[in-house]
DSSP file (Angstrom, degrees, kcal/mol; ACC not computed):
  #  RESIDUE AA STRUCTURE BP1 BP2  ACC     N-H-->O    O-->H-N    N-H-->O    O-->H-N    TCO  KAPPA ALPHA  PHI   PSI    X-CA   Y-CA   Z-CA
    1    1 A X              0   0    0      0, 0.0     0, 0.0     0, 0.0     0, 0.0   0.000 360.0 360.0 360.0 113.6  284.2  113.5   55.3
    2    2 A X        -     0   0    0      1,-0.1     2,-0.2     3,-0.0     3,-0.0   0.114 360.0-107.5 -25.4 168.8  284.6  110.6   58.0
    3    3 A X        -     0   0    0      1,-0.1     2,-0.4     0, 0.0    -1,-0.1  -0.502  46.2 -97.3-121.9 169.4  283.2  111.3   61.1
    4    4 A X        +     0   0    0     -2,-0.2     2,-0.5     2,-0.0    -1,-0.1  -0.686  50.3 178.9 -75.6 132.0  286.7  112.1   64.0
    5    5 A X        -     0   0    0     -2,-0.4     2,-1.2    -3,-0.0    -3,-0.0  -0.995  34.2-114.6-132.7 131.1  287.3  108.5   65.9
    6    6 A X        -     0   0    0     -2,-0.5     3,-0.1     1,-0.1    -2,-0.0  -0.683  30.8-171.5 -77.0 103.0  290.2  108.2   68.6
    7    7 A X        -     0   0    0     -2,-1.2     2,-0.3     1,-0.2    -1,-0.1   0.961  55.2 -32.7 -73.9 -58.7  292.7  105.7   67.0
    8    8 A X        -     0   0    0     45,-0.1     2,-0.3    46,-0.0    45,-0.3  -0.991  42.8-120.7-166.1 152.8  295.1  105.2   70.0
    9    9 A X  E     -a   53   0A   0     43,-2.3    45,-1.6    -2,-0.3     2,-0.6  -0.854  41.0-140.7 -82.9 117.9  296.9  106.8   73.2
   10   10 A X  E     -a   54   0A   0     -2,-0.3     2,-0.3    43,-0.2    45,-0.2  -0.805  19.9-174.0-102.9 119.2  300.8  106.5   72.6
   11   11 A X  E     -a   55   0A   0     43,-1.4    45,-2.6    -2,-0.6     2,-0.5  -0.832  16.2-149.6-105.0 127.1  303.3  105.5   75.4
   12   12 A X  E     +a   56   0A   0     -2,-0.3     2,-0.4    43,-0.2    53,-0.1  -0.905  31.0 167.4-120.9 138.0  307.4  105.4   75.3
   13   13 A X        -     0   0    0     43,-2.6    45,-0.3    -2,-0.5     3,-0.1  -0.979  33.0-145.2-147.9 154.2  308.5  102.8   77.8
   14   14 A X  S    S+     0   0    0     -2,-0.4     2,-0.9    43,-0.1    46,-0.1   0.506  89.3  52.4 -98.3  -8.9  311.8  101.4   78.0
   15   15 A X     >  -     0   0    0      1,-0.1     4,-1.0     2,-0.0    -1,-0.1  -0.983  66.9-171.8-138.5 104.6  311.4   97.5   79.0
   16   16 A X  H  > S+     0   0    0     -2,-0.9     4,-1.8     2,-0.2     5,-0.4   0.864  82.4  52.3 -86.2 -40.7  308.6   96.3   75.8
   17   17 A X  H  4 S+     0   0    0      2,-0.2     4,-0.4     1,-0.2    -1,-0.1   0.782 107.4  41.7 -83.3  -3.7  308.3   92.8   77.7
   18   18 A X  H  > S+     0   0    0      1,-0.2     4,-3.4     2,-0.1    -1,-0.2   0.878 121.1  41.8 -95.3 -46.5  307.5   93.6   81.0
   19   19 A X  H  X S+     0   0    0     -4,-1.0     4,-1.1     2,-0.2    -2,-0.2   0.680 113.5  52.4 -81.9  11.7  304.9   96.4   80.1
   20   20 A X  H  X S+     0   0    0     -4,-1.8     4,-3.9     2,-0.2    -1,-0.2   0.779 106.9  52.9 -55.1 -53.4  303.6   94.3   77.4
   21   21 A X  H  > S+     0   0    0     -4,-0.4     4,-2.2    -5,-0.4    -2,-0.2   0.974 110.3  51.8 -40.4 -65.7  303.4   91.8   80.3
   22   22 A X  H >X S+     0   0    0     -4,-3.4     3,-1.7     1,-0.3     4,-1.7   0.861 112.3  45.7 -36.1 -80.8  301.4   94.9   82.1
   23   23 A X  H 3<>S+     0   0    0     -4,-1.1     5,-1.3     1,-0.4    -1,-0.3   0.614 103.3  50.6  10.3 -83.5  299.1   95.3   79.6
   24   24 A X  H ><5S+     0   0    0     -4,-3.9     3,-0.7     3,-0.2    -1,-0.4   0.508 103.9  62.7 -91.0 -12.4  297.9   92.3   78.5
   25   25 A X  H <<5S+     0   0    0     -4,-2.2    -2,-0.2    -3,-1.7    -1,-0.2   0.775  99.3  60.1 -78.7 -19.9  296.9   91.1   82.6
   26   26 A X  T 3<5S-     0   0    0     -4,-1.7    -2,-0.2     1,-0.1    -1,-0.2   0.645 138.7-101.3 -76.6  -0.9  294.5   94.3   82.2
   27   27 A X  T < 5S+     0   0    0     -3,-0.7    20,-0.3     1,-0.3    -3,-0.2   0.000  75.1 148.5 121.1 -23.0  293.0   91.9   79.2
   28   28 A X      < -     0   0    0     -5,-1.3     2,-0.3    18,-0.1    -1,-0.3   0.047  35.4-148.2 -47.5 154.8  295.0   94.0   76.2
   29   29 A X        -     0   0    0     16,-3.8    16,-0.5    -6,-0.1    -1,-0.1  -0.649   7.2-123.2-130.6  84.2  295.8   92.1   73.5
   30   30 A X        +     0   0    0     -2,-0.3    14,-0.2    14,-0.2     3,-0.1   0.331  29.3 169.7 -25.3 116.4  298.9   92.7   71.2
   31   31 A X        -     0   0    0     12,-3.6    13,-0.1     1,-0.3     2,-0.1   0.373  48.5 -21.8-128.2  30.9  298.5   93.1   67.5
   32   32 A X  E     -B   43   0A   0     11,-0.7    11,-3.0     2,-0.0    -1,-0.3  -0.328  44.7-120.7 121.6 154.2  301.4   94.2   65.6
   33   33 A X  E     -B   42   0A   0      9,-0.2     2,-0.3    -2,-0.1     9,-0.2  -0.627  10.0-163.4-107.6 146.0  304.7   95.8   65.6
   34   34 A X  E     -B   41   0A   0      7,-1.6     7,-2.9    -2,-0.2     2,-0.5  -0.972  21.2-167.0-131.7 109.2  305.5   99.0   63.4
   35   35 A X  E     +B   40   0A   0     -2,-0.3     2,-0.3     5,-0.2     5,-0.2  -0.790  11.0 172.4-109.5 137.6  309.9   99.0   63.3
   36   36 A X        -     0   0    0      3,-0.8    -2,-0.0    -2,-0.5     5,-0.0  -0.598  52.7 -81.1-115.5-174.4  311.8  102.3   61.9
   37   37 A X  S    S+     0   0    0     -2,-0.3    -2,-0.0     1,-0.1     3,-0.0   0.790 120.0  12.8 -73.9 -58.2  315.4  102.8   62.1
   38   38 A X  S    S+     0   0    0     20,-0.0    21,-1.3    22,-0.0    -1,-0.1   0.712 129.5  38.0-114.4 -29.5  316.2  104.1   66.1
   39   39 A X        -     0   0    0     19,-0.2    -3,-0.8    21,-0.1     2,-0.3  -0.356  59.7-159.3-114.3 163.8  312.6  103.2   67.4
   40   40 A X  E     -B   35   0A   0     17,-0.5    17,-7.3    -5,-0.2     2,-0.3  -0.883  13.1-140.3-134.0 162.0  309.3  100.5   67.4
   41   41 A X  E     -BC  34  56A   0     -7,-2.9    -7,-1.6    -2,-0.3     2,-0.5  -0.883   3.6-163.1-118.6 163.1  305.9  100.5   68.2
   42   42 A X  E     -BC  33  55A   0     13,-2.2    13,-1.8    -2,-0.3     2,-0.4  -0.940  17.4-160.9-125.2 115.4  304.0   97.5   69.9
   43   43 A X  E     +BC  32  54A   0    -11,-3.0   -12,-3.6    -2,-0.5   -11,-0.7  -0.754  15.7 179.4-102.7 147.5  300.2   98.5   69.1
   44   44 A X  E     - C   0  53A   0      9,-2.9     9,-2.0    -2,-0.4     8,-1.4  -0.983   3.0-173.3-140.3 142.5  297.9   96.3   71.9
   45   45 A X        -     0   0    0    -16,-0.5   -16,-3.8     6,-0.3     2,-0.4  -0.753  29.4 -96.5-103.8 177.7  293.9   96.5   72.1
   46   46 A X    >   -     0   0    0      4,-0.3     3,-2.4    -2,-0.3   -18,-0.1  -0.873  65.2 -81.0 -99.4 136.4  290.7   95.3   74.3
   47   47 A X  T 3  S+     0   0    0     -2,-0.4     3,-0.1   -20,-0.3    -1,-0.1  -0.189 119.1   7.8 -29.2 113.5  289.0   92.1   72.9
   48   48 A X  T 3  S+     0   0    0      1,-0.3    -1,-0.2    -3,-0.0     2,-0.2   0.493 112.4  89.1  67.6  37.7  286.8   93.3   70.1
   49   49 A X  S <  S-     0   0    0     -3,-2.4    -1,-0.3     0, 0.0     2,-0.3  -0.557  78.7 -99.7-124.8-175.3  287.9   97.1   69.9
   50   50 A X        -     0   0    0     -2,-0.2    -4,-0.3     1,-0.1    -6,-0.1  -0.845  58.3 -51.1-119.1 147.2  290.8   98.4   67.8
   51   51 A X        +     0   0    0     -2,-0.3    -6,-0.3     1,-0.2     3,-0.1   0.234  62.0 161.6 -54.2 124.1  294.4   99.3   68.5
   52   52 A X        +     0   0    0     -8,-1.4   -43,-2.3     1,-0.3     2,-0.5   0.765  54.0  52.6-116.2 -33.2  293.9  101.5   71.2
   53   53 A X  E     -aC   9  44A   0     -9,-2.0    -9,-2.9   -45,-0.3     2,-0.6  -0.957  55.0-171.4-128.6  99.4  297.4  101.5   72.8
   54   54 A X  E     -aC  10  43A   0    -45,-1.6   -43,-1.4    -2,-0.5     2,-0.4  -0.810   8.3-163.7 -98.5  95.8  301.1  102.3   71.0
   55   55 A X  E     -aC  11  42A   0    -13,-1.8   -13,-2.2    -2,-0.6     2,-0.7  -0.599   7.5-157.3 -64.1 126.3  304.1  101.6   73.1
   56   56 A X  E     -aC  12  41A   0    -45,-2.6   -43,-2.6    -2,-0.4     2,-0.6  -0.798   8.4-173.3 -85.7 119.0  307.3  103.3   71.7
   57   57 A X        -     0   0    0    -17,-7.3     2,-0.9    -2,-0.7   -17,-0.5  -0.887  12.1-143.1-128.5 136.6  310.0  101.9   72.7
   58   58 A X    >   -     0   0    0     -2,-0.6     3,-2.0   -45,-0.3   -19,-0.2  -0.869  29.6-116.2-107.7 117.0  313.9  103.9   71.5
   59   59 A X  T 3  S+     0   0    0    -21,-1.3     3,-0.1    -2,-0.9    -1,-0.1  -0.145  92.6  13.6 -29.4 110.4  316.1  102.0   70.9
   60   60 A X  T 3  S+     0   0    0      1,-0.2     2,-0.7   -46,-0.1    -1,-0.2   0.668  90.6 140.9  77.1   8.6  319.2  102.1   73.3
   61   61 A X    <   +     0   0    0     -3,-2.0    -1,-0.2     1,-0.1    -3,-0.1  -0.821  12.1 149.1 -85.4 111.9  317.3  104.3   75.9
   62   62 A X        +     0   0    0     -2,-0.7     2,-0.2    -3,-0.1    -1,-0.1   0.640  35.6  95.1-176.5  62.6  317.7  103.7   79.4
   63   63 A X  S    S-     0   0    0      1,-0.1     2,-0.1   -49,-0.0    -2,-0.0  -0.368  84.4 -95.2 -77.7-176.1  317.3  106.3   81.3
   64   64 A X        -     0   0    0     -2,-0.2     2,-0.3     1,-0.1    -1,-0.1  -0.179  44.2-107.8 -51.6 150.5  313.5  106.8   83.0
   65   65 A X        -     0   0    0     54,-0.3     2,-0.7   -53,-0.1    -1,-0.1  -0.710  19.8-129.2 -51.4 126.1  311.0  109.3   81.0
   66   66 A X        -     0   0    0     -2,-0.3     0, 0.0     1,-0.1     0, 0.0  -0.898  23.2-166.6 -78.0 128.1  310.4  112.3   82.6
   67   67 A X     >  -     0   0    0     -2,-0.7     4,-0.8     4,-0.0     3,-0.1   0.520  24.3-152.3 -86.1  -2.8  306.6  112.3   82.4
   68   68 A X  T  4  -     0   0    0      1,-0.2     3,-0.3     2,-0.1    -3,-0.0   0.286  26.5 -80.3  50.7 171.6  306.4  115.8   83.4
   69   69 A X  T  4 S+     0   0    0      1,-0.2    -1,-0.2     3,-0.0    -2,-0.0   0.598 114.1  69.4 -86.3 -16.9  303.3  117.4   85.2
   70   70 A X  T  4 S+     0   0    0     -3,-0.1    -1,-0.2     2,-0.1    -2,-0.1   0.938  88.2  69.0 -76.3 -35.6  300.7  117.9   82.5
   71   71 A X     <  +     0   0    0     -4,-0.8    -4,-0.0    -3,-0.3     0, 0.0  -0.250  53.4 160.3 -72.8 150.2  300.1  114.1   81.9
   72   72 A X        -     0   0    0      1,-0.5    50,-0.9    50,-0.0     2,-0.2   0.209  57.3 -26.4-133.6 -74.9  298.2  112.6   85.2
   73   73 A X  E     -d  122   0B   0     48,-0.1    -1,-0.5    50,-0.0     2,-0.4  -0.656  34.5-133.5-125.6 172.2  296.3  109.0   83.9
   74   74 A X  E     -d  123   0B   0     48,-1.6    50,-1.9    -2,-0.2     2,-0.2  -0.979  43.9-136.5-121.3 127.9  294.7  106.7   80.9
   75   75 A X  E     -d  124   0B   0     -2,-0.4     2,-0.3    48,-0.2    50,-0.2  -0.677  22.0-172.3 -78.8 136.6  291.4  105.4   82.5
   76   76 A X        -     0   0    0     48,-0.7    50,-0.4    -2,-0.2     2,-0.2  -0.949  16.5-143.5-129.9 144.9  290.3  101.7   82.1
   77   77 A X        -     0   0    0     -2,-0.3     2,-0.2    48,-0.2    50,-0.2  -0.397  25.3-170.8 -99.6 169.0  286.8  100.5   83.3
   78   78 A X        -     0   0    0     48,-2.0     3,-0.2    52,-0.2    52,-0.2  -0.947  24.8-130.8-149.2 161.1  287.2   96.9   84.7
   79   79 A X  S    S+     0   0    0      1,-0.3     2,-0.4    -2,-0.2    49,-0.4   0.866 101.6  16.5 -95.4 -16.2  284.4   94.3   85.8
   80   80 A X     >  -     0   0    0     47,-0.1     4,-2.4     1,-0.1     5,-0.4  -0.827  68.0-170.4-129.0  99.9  285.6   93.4   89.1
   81   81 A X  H  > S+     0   0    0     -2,-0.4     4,-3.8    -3,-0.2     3,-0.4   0.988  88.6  54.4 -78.5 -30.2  288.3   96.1   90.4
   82   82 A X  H  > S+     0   0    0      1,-0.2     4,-1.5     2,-0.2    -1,-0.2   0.902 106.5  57.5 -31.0 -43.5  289.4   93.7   93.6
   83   83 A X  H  > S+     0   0    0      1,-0.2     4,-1.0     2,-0.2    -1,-0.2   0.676 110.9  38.3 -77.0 -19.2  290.0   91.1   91.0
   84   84 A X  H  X S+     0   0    0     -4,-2.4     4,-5.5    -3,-0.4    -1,-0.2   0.869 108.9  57.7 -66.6 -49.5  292.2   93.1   89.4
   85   85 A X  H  X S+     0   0    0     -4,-3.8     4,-0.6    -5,-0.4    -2,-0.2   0.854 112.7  44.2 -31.0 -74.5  293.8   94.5   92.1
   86   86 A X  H  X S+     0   0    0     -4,-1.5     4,-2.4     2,-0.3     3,-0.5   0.687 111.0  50.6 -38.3 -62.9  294.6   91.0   93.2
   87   87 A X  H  X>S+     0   0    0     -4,-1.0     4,-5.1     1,-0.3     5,-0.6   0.946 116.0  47.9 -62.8 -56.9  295.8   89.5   89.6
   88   88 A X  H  X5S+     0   0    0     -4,-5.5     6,-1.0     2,-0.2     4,-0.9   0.821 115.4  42.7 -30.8 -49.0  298.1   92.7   89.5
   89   89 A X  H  X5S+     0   0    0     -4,-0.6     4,-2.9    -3,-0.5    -2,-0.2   0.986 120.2  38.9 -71.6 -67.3  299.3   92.2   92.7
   90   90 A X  H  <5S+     0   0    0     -4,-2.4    -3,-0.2     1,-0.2    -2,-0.2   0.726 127.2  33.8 -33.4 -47.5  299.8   88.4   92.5
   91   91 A X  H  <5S+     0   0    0     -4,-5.1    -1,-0.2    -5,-0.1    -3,-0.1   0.822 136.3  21.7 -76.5 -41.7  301.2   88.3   88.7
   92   92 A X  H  <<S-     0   0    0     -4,-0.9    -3,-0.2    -5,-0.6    -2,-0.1   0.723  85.3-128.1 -56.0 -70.5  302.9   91.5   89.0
   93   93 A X     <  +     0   0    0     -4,-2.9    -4,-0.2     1,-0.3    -3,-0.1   0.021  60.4 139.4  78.2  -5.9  303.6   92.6   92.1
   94   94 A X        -     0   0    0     -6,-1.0    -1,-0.3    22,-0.0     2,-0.3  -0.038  32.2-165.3 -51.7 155.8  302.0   96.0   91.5
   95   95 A X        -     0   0    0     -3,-0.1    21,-0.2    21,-0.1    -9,-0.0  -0.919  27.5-101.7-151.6 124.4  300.1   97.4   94.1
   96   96 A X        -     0   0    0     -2,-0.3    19,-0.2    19,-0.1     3,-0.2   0.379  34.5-111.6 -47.7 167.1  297.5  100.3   93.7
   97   97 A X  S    S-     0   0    0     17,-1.5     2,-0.2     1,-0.5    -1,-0.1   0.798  95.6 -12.7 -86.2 -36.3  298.8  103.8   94.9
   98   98 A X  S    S-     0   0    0     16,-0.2    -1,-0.5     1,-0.1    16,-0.4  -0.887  99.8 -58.8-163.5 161.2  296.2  103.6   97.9
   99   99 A X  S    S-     0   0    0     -2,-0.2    15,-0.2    -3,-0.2    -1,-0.1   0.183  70.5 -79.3 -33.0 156.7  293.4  101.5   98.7
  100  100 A X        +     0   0    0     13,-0.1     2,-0.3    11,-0.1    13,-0.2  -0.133  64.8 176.9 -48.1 150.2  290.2  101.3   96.2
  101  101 A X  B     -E  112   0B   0     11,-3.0    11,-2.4     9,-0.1     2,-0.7  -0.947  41.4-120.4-161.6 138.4  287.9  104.7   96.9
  102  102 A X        -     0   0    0      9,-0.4     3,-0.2    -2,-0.3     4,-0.2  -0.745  48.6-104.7 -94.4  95.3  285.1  106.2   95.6
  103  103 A X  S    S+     0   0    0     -2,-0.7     3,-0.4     1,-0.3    -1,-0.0   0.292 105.0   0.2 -19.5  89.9  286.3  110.1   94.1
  104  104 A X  S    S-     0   0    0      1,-0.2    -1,-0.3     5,-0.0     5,-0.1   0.885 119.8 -84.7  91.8  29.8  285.2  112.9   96.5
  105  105 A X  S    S+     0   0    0     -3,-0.2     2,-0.3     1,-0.2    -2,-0.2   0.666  80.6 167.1  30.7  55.9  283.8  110.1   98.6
  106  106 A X        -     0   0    0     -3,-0.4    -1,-0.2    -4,-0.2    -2,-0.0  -0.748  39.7-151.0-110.6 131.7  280.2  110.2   96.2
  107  107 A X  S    S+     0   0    0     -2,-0.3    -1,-0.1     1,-0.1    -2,-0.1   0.485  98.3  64.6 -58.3 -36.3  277.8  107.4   96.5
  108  108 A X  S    S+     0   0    0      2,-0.1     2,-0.3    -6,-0.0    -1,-0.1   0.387  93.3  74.8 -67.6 -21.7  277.0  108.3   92.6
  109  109 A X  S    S-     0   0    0     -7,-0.1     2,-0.4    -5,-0.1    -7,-0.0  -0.747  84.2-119.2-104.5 179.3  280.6  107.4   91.4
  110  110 A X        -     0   0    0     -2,-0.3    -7,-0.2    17,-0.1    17,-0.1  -0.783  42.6 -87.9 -87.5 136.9  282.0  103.9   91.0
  111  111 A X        -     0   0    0     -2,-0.4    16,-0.8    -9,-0.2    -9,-0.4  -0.403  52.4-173.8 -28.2 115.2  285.1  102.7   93.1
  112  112 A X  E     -EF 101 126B   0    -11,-2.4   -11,-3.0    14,-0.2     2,-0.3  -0.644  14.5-179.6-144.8 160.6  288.7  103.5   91.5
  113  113 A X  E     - F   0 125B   0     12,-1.3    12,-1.6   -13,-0.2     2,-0.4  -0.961  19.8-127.5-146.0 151.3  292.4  103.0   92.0
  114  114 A X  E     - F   0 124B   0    -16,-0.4   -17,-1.5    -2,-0.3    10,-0.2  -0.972  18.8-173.5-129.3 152.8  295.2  103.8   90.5
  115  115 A X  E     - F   0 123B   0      8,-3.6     8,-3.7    -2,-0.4     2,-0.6  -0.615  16.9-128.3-121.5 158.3  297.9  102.0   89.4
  116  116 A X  E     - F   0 122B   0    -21,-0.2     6,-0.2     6,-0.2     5,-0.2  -0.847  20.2-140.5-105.1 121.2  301.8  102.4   87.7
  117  117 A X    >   -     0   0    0      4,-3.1     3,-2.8    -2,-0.6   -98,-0.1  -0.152  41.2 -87.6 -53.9 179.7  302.9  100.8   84.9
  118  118 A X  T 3  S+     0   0    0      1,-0.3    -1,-0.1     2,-0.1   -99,-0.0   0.818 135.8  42.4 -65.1 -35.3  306.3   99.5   84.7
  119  119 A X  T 3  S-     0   0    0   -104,-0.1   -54,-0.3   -55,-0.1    -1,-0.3   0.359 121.7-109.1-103.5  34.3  307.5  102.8   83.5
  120  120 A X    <   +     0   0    0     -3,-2.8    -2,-0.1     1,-0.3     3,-0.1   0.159  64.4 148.4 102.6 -11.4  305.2  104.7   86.1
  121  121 A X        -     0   0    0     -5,-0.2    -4,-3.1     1,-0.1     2,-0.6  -0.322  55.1-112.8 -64.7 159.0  302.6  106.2   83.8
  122  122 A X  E     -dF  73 116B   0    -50,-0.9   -48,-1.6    -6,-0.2     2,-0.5  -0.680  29.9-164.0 -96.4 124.5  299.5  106.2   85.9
  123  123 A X  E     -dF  74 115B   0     -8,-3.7    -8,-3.6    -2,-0.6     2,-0.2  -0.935  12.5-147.1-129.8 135.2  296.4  103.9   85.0
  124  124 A X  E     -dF  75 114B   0    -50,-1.9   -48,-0.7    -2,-0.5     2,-0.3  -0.620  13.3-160.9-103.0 158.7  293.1  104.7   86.7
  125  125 A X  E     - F   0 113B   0    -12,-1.6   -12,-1.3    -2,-0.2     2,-0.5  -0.907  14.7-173.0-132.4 134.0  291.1  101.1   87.3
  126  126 A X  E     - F   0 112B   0    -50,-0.4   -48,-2.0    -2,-0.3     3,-0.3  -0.999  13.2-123.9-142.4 163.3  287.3  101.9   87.9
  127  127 A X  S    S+     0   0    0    -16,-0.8     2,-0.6    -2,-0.5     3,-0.2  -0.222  78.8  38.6 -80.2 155.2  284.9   99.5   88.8
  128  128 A X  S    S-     0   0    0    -49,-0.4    -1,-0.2     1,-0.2     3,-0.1  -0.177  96.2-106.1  96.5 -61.7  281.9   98.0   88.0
  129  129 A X  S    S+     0   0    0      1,-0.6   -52,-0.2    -2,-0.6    -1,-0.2  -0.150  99.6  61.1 103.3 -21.7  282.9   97.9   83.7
  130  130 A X        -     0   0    0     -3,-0.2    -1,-0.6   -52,-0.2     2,-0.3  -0.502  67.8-168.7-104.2-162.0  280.8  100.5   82.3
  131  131 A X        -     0   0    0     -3,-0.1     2,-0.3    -2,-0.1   -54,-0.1  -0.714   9.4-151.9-163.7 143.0  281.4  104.4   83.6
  132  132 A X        -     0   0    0     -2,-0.3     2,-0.5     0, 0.0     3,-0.0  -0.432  33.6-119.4 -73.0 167.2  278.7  107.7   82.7
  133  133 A X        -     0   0    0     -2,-0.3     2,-0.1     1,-0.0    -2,-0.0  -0.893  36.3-104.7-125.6 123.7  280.7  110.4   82.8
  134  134 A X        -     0   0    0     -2,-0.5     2,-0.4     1,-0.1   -25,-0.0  -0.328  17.7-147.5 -75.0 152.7  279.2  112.8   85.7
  135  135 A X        +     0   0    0     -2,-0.1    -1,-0.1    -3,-0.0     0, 0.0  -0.323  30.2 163.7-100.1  59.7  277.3  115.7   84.8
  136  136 A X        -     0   0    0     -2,-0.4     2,-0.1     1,-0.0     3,-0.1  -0.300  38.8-111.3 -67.3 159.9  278.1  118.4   87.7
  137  137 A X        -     0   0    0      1,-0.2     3,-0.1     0, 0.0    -1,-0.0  -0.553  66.6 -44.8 -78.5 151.6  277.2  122.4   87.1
  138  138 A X        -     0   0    0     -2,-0.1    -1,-0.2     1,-0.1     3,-0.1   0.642  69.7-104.1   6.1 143.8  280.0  124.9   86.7
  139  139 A X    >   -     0   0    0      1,-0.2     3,-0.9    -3,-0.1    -1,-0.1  -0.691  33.7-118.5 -83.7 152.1  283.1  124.4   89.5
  140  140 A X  G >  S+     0   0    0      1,-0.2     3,-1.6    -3,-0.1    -1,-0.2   0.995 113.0  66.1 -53.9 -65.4  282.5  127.4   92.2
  141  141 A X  G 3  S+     0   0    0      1,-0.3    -1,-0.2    -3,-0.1    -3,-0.0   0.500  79.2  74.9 -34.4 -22.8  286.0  128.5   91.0
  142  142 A X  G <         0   0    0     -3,-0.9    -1,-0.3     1,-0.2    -2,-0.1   0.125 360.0 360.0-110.9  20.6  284.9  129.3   87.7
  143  143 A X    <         0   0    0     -3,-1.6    -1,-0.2    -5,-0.1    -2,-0.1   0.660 360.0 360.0  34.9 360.0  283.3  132.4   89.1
């Protein structure tokens, strides 16, 4: 038996060229289209990883998604998150939700923003390019 690998996070967006557009200034890179009948997908990766990202787009949609409450972000590390900011901003016009911060104001994390794609889903930017994943003990809540 293969070992489990996470093939890709799947997105339905109405507008293919502008969040392609999105996409690929966060460095993704577009590798092939999958077309069915009422639908396609536009599958995009990071330079030397595998398709990580499938945009849906239906055909002849175009109201908004409701993204509903349960989804909140997809995280991408970055090496410089100003530079992004900036490239976003400039290419784009996106602008971050609020200034760059460091989460729970810890010295121990790296600096984040977050950002919307063109159809709003929320993309966390963290700084720096690599991330550990923090170890904390038990939440108080969890009693």
């Amino acid at each position: 038996m293969s070992p489990l690998k996470l093939v890709h996070t799947c997105v339905r967006v109405r507008d293919i060229d502008a969040s392609v557009r999105f996409y690929e200034t966060l460095g993704f890179e577009r590798r092939g289209q999958l077309n069915f009948d009422s639908a396609y997908n536009v599958y995009l990766g990071l330079p030397g990883e595998g398709d990580q990202l499938e945009l849906t787009v239906n055909v002849g949609r175009e109201e908004p998604y409701d993204l509903g409450e349960g989804y909140n972000h997809v995280a991408l590390t970055v090496d410089d998150l100003d530079a992004t900011l900036a490239t976003l901003r400039e290419q784009l016009g996106v602008e971050p939700e609020k200034p760059a911060y460091r989460p729970g104001d810890r010295d121990d994390l790296p600096r984040i923003a977050f950002v919307a794609d063109p159809d709003g889903y929320r993309i966390e930017l963290i700084d720096g390019g690599a991330f550990a994943t923090p170890q904390d003990g038990p939440h108080p809540s969890a009693g």
